[in-house]
C-alpha positions in Angstrom: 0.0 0.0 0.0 3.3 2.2 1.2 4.9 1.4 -2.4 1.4 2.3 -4.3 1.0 5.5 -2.6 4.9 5.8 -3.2 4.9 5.8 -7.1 1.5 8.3 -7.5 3.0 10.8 -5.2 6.4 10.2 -6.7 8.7 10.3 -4.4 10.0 8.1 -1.0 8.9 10.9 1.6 5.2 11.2 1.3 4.3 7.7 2.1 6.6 8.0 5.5 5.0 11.6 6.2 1.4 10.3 5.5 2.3 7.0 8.1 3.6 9.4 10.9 0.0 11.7 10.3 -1.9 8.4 10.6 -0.2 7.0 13.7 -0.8 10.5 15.1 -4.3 10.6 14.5 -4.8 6.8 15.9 -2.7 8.1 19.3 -4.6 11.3 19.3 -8.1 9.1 19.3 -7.3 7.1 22.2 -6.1 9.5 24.6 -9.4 11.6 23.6 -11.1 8.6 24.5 -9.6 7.7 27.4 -10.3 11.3 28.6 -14.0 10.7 27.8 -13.7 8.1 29.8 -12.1 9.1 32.5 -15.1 11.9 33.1 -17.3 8.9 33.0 -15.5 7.1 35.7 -15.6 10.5 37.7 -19.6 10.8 37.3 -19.9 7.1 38.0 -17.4 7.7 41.0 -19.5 11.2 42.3 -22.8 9.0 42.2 -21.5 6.4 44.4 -20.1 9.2 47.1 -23.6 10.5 47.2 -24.5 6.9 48.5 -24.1 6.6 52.5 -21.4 4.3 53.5 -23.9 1.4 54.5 -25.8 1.9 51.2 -22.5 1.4 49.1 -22.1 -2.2 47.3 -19.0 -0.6 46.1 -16.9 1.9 46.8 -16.4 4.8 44.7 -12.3 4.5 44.3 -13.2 1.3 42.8 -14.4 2.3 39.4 -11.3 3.7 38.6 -10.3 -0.2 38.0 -12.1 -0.2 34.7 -8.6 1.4 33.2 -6.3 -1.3 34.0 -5.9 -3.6 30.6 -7.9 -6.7 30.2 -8.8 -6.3 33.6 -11.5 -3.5 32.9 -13.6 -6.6 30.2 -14.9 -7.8 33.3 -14.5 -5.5 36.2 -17.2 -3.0 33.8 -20.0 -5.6 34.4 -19.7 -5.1 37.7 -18.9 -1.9 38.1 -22.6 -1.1 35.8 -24.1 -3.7 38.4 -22.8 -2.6 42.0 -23.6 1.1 41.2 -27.2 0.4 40.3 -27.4 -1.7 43.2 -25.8 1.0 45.7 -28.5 3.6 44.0 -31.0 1.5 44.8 -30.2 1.3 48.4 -30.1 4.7 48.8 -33.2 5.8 47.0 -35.0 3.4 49.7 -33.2 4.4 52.4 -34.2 7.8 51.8 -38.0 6.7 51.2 -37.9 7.6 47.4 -37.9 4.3 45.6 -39.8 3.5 43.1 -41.0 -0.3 41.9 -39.7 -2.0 39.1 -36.7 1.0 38.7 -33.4 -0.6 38.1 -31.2 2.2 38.0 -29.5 1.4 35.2 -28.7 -2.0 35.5 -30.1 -3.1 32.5 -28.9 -0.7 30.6 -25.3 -0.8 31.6 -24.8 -4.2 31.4 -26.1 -3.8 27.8 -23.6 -1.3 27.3 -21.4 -3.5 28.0 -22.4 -6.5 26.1 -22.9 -4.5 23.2 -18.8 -3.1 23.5 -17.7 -6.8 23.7 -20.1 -7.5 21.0 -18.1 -4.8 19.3 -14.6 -6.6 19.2 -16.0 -9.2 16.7 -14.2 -8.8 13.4 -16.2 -7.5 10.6 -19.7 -6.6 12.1 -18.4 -5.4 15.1 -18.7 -1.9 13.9 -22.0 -2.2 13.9 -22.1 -3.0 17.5 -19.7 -0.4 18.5 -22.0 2.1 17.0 -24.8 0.6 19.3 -22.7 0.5 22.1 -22.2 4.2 22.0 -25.7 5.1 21.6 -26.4 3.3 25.0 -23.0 4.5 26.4 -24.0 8.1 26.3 -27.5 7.2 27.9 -26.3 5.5 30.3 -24.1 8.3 31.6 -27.0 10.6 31.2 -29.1 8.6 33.3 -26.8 7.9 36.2 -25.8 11.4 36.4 -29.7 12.2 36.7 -29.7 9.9 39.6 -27.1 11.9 40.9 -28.7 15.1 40.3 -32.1 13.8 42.2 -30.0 12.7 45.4 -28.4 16.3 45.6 -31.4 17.8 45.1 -33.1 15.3 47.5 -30.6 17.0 50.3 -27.1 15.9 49.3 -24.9 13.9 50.7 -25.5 12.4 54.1 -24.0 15.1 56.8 -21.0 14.1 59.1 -22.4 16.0 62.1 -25.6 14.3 62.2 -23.5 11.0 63.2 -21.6 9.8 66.0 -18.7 7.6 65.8 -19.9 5.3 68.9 -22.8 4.7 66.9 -20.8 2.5 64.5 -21.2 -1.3 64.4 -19.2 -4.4 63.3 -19.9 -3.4 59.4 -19.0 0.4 59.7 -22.1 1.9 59.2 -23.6 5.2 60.3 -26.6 5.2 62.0 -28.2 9.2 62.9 -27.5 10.2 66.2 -30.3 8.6 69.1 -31.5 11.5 71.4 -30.1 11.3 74.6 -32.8 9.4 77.2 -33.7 11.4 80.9 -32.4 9.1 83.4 -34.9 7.6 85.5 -33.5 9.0 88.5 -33.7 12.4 87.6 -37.9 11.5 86.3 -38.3 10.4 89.6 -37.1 13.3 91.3 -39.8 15.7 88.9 -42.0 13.7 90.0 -41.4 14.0 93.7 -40.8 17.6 93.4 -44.5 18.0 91.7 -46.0 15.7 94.4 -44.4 17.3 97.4 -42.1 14.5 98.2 -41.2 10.4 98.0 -44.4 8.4 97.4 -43.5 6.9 101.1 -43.3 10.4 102.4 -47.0 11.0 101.2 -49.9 10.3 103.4 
């Protein structure tokens, strides 16, 4: 192809120029994508921190896996699983779920069927251009679930939580209001009835 392009252009340099260009644009595509990507990981990563810790079926740091090599072909199925799942937990915990809403789930691990669908040679372009579609709803959506829990009050506040009140598992339960003492009822009682029950007549 090099030696064809070669002898119409005419000369030995063009062909080597016109390889550098294309190597260029090929590098230039994937770190574009792979900063696409890594705002996706950020929103997917924001959602989970608007999760409480007890809600969480993953932690946000964890999406950030789905860059290692080879590693990400699997670790992106459960990634689009455990964030749906830790959005769900929230949304109930907060009183706001809704029946038969998934949260994505479906739809990311569609997304992701549809991008291994993608690697097959020949009509795997065809998938790729599917995979994108759902790709870019998929981020809309979960950022809109995002967007509700903020609205919905934000993310859980630390004062509102004590650290004794912390079990085996690390979760945060809201802060108990502190109980009279039952000494101290008695003696408002004894002071409104003049006295110790025994005392009285």
């Amino acid at each position: 192809m090099l030696a064809i392009l070669a002898q119409a252009d005419g000369g030995d340099d063009e062909p080597a120029a016109f390889f550098v260009i294309f190597m260029m644009g090929i590098c230039g595509f994937y770190l574009a994508l792979l900063l696409v990507m890594i705002f996706f990981l950020l929103s997917l990563s924001k959602s989970l921190a608007e999760c409480r810790p007890h809600n969480r079926t993953m932690e946000p740091g964890m999406v950030w896996l789905n860059l290692i090599p080879i590693f990400f072909i699997v670790w992106m199925f459960i990634t689009a699983i455990r964030v749906s799942e830790s959005l769900k937990n929230e949304f109930a915990d907060r009183g706001r779920h809704y029946r038969g809403e998934d949260y994505g789930q479906t739809l990311g691990v569609t997304t992701c069927g549809l991008y291994m669908a993608g690697l097959i040679p020949y009509c795997g372009i065809l998938f790729m251009l599917a995979w994108l579609v759902c790709w870019i709803i998929y981020w809309v959506k979960i950022a809109g679930y995002r967007k509700e829990l903020i609205a919905d009050g934000g993310r859980y506040d630390d004062d509102y939580y004590e650290d004794d009140d912390y079990d085996n598992r690390d979760e945060r339960r809201p802060r108990r209001p502190r109980r009279r003492r039952r000494d101290d009822d008695d003696d408002d009682r004894d002071d409104d009835r003049g006295g110790k029950p025994w005392d009285r007549d």
